[in-house]
PALOZA-657162 format. One line per field, with one value per residue (C-alpha): residue in three letters; x, y, z; residue number from 0. Coordinates in Angstrom, 3 decimals. Layout:
BEGIN
aa <- [ALA,...]
east <- [X,...]
north <- [Y,...]
up <- [Z,...]
i <- [NUM,...]
END
This chain:
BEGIN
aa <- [UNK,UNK,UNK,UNK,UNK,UNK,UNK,UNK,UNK,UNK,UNK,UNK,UNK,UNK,UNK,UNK,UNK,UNK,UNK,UNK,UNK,UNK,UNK,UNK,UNK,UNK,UNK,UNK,UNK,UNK,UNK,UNK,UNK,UNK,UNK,UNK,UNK,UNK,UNK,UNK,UNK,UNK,UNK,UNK,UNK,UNK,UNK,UNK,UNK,UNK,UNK,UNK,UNK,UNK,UNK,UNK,UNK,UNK,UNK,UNK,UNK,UNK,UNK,UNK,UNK,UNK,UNK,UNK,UNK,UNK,UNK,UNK,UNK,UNK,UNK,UNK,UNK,UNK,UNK,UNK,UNK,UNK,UNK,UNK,UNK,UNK,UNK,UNK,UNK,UNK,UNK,UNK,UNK,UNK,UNK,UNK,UNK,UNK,UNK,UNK,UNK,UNK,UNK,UNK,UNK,UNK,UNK,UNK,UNK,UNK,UNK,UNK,UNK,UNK,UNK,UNK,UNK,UNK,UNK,UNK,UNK,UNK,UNK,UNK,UNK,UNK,UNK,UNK,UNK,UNK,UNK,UNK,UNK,UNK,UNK,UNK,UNK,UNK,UNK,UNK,UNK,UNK,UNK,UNK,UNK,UNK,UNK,UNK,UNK,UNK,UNK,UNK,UNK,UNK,UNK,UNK,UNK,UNK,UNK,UNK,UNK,UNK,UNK,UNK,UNK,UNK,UNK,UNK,UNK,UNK,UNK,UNK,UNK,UNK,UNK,UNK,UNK,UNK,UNK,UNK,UNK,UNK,UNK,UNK,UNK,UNK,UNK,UNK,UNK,UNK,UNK,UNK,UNK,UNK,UNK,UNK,UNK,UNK,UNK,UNK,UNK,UNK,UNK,UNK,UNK,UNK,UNK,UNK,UNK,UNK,UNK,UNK,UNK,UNK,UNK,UNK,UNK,UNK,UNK,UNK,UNK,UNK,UNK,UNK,UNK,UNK,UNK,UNK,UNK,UNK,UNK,UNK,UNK,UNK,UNK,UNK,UNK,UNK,UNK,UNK,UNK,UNK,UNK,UNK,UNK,UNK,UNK,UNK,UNK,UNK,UNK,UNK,UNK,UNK,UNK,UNK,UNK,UNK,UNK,UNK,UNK,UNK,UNK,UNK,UNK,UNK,UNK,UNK,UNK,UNK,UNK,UNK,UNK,UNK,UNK,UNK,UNK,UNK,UNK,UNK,UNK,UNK,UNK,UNK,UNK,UNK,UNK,UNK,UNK,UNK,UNK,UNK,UNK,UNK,UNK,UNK,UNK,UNK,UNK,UNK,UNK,UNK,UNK,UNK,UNK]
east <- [-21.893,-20.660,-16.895,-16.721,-14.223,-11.605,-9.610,-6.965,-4.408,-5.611,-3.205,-0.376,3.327,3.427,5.501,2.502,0.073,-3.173,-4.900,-8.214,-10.813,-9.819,-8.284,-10.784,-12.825,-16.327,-18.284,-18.874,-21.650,-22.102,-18.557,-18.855,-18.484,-22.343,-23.406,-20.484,-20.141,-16.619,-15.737,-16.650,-13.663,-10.745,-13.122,-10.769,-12.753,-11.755,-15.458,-16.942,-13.674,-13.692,-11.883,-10.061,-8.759,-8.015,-6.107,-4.046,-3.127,-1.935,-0.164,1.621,2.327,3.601,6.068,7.256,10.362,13.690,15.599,12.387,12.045,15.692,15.622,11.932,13.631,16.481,14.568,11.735,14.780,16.448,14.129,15.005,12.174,9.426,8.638,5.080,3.650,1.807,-1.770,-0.477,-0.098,-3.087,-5.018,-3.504,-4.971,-8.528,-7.836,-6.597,-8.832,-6.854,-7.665,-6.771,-9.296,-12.389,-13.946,-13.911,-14.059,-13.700,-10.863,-7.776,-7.988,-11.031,-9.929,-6.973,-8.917,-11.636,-8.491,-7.015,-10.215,-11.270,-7.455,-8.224,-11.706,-9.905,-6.691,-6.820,-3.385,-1.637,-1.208,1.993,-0.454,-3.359,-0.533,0.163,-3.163,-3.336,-0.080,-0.469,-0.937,0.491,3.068,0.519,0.922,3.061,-0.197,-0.704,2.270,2.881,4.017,1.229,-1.461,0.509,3.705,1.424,-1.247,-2.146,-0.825,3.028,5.755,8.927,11.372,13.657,12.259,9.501,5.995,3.972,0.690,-1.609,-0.626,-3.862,-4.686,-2.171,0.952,-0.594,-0.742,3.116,3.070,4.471,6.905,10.439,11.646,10.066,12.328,15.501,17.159,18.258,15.201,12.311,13.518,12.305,14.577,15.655,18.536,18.103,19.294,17.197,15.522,17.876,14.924,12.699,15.065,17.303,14.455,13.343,9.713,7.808,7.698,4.971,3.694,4.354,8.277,8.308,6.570,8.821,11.971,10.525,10.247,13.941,15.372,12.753,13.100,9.790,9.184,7.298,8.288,9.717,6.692,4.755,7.632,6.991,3.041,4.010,6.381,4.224,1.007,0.177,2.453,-0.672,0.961,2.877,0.631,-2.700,-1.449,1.133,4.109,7.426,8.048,11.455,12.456,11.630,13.595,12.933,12.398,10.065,8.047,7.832,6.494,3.990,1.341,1.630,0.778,-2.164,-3.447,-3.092,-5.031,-7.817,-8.371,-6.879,-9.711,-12.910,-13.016,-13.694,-17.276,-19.592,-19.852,-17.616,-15.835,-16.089,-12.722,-12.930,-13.962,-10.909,-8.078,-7.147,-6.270,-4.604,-2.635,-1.461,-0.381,1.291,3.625,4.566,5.488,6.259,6.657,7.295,8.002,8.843,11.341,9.898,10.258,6.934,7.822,5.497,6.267,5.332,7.369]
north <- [-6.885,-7.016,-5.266,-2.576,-2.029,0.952,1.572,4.513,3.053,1.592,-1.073,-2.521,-3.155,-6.618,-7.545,-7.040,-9.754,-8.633,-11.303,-12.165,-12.267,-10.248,-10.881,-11.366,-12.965,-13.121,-9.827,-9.582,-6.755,-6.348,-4.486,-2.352,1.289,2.476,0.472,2.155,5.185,6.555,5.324,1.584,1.824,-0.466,-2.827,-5.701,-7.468,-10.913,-11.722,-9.923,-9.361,-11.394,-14.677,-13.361,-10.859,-12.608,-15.122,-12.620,-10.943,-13.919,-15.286,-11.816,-12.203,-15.275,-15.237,-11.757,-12.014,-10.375,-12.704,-12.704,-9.205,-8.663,-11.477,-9.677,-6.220,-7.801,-9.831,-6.311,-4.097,-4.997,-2.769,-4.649,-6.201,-4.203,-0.501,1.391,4.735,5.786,5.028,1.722,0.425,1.991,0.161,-3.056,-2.108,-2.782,-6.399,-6.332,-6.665,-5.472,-9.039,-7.135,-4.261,-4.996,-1.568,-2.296,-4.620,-2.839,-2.990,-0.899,1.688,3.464,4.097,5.772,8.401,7.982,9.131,11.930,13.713,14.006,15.879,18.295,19.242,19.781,20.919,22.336,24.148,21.114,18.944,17.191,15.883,15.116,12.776,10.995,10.004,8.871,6.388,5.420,2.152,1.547,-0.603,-3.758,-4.331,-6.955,-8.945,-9.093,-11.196,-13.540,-11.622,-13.404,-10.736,-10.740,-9.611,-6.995,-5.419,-4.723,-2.981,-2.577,-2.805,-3.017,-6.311,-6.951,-6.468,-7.322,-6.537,-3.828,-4.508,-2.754,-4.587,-5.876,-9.243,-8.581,-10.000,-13.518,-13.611,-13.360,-17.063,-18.947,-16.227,-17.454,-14.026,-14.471,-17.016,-15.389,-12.961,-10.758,-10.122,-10.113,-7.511,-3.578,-1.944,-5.726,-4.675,-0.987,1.848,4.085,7.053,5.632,6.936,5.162,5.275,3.143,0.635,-2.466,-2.337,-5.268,-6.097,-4.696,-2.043,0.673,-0.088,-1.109,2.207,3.900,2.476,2.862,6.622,6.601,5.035,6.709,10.350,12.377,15.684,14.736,16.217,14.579,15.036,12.923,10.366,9.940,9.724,6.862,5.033,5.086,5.256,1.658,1.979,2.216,1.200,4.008,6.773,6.237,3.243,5.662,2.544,2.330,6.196,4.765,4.116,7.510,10.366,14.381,14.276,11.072,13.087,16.259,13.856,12.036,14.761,14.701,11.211,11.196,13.988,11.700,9.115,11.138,10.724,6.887,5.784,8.030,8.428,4.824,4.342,2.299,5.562,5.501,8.009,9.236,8.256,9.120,12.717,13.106,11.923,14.768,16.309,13.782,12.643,16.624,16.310,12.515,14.468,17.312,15.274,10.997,12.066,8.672,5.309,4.172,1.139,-1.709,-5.379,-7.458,-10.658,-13.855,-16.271,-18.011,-18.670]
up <- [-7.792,-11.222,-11.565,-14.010,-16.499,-16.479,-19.555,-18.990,-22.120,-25.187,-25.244,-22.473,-22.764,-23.895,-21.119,-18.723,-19.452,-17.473,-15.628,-18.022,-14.457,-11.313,-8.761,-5.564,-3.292,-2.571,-2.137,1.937,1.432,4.909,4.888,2.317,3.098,2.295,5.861,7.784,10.185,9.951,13.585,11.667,9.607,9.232,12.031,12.468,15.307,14.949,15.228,12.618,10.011,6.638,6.490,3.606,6.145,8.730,6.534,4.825,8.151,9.655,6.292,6.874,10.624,10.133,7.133,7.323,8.678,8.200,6.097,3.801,3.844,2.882,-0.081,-1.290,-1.593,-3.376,-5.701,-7.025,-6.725,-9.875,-11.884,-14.838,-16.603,-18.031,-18.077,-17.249,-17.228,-14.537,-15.993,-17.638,-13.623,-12.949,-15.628,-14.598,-10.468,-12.500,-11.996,-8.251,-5.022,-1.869,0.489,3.660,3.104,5.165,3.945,0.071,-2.560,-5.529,-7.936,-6.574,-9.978,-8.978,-5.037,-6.689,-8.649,-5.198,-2.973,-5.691,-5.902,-1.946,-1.853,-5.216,-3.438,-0.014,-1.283,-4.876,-4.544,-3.899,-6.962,-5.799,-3.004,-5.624,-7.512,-4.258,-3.848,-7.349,-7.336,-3.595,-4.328,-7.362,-5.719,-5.268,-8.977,-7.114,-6.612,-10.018,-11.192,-8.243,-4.836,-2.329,-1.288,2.296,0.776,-1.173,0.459,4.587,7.776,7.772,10.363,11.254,11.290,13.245,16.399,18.889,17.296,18.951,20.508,18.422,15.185,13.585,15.676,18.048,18.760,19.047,14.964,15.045,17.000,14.139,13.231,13.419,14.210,17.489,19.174,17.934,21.556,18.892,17.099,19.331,22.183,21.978,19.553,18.501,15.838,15.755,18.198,20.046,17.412,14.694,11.999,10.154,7.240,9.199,10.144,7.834,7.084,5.951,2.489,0.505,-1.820,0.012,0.020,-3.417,-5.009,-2.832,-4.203,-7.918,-7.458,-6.198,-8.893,-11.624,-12.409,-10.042,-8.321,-5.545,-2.490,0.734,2.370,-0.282,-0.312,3.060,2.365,0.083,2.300,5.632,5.089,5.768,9.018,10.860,14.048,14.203,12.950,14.605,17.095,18.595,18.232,17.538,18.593,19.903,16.466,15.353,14.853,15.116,10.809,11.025,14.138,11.856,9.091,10.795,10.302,6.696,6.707,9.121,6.649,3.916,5.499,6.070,2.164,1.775,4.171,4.522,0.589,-0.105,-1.437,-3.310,-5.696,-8.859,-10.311,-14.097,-15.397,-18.509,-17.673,-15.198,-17.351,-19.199,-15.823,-13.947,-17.188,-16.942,-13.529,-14.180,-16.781,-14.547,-11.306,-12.566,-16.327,-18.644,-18.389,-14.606,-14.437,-12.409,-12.261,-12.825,-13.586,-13.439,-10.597,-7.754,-4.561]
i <- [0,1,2,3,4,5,6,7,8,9,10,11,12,13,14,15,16,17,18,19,20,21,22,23,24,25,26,27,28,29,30,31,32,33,34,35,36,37,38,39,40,41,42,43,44,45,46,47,48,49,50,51,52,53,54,55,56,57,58,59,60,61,62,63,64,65,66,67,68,69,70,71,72,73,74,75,76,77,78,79,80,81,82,83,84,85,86,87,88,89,90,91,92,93,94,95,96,97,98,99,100,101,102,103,104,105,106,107,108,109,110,111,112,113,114,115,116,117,118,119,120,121,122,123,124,125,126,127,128,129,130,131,132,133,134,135,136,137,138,139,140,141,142,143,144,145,146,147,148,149,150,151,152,153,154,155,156,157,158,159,160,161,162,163,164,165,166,167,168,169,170,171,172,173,174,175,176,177,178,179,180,181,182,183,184,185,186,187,188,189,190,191,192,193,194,195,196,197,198,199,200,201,202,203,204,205,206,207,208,209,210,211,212,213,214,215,216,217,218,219,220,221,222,223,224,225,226,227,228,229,230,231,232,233,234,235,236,237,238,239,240,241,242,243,244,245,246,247,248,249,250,251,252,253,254,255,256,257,258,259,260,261,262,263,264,265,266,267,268,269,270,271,272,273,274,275,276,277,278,279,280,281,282,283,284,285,286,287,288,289,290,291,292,293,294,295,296,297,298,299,300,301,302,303,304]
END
């Protein structure tokens, strides 16, 4: 399938040099969402996945640990390098192909407008919600300038203690992990306390943390409750594996349904059907300058570990 083009700026900040082909792998066609029934999504049978899956799962499993995590979020959280406005990152998504999504292989840009307008149909009242979907992903710009697609893209969880069973391919992916053979990282609760909150807990690096902390230290009126959407909503072994509840406290357990509503739309909106950009600019460029108005600080600098 060819890729199509999505132009949402007419030029980019020069320092964000866009890759000139995008960034994926083959086209597995028998995954694409037009063949699947809704139970069918996010299939990670280890017999039937994608290499390029499996591979980027267990790059993940394996390297994530807490030391790396820890050096990752000091490295991105300098915030000193270039500047974007929201549709600047979202033109560079056009060149980035999510390796851990077994549902889609289109470039991340048009599941952004995919996600924002299944919430507007469901929820036209909500607009802070309808931005959320729109900059979910923003964060795996990352991919685009060096960060490895496991340090970018996939399931998150927490480090720091023992992985949780229903972590995609299991706890036997974590096998290499040097986290596991250290006492004081591979127990229960490993470093934490009992219902300390997730905002005490270390998640693993990706884009989810990192468009997180860009919000934080950029000025936005998005609500807690889409902050949280943003933070968590690749935590899928808390909110639909029913993990880590241990870790939670009585704010994260009030949260959770706000993210498992927000999934609803990440997931079941993906499609094979494109959305008219063009046409739906106007209005999401409104709503961009009423809740992330201007230029966002962010790091994106070129490298390679």
């Amino acid at each position: 399938m060819e890729k199509m083009a999505l132009h949402l700026v007419e030029r980019m900040p020069d320092e964000v040099p866009i890759p000139s082909e995008p960034i994926h792998w083959e086209d597995p066609s028998e995954y694409r969402p037009e063949k699947k029934d809704v139970k069918d999504f996010r299939d990670y049978d280890i017999h039937s996945t994608p290499e390029r899956v499996i591979k980027t799962y267990y790059d993940m499993h394996t390297n994530q640990t807490l030391d790396f995590v820890k050096k990752r979020m000091e490295f991105w959280g300098k915030f000193d390098h270039a500047e974007m406005t929201i549709l600047e990152a979202l033109e560079a998504l056009n060149s980035f192909v999510d390796d851990s999504d077994p549902d889609l292989d289109l470039p991340n840009a048009f599941h952004a407008f995919q996600t924002a307008e299944g919430i507007r149909k469901a929820h036209p009242d909500k607009e802070w919600f309808q931005v959320v979907g729109l900059i979910h992903d923003l964060g795996k710009v990352m991919g685009l300038w060096g960060e490895p697609q496991w340090a970018t893209v996939g399931d998150t969880f927490p480090v720091g203690c023992e992985p949780a069973d229903c972590i995609v391919f299991g706890k036997e992916s974590f096998k290499n992990n040097p986290d596991i053979k250290n006492e004081k990282l591979n127990t229960r609760l490993g470093i934490y306390e009992e219902n300390c909150g997730l905002d005490k807990v270390c998640m693993s690096w990706g884009h989810d943390e990192y468009l997180y902390r860009v919000l934080l230290a950029n000025k936005h009126n998005i609500p807690e409750e889409g902050m949280y959407m943003i933070r968590f909503h690749s935590f899928y072994p808390w909110h639909t594996g029913g993990a880590y509840s241990y870790l939670c406290n009585n704010k994260d357990m009030e949260m959770i349904k706000w993210i498992r509503l927000f999934n609803q739309f990440d997931l079941y909106t993906k499609s094979p059907d494109l959305p008219d950009v063009e046409e739906l600019l106007p209005y999401y460029q409104n709503l961009v300058d009423k809740y992330v108005p201007g230029k966002l600080k962010c790091i994106f600098t070129h490298y390679m570990l």
